[in-house]
C-alpha positions in Angstrom: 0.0 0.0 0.0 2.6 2.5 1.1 5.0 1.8 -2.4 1.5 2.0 -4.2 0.5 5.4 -2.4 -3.0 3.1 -2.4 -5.9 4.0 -0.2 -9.8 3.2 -0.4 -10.4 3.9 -4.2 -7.5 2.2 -5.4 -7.7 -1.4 -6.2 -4.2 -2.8 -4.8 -3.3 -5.9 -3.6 -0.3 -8.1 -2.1 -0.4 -11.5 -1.6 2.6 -13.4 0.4 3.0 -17.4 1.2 6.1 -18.7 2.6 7.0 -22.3 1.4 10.2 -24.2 2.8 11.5 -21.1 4.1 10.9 -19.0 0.6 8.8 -15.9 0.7 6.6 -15.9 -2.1 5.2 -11.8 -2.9 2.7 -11.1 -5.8 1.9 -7.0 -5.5 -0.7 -6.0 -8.1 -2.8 -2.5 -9.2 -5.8 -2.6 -11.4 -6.5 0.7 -13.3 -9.9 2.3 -12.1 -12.3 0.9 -15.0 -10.5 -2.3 -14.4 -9.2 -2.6 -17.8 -5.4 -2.8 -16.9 -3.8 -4.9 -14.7 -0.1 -4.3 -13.3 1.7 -7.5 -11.3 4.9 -8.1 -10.6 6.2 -11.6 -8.3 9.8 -11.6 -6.0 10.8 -14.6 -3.8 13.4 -14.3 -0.7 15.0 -17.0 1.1 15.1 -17.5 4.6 12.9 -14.0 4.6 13.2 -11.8 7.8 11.1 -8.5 8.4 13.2 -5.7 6.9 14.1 -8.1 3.7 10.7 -9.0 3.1 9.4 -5.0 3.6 12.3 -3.9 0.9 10.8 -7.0 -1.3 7.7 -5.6 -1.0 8.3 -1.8 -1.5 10.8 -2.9 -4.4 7.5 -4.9 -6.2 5.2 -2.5 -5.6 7.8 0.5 -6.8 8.3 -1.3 -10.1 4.5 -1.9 -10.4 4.0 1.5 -9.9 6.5 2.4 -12.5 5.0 0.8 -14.8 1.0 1.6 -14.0 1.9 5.3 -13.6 -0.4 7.3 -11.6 -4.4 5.6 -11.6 -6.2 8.8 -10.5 -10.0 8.0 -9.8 -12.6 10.2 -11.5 -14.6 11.0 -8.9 -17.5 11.4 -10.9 -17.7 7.8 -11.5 -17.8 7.0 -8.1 -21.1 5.6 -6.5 -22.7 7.9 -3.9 
């Protein structure tokens, strides 16, 4: 969320496992009509908590870099 700059309106998502001692990290952004999706996998042995946070800002900086800035029209939102 924080490497996405993601909040409420922005359809983000990180999904971690670990298997035999292998963190596995999907981070992925959808654009707001849901016509575009960004994703980008990492893996880290033997993870521990400040490796596995710069996996994750690292994936969701290069998914970001690629997706560029999805601003939401707020017209199109519902109430």
């Amino acid at each position: 969320m924080t490497a996405l700059e993601g909040s409420c309106r922005t359809a983000v998502g990180a999904y971690a496992r670990i298997d035999n001692d292998i963190l596995h990290l999907t981070t992925e952004m959808l654009s707001p009509d849901g016509s575009a999706r960004w994703r980008r996998v990492g893996e880290l042995p033997q993870p521990e908590t400040a490796a596995a946070r710069a996996l994750g800002q690292r994936l969701g900086a290069e998914v970001k870099n690629f997706a560029g800035d999805q601003e939401v029209d707020p017209a199109t939102l519902d109430g």
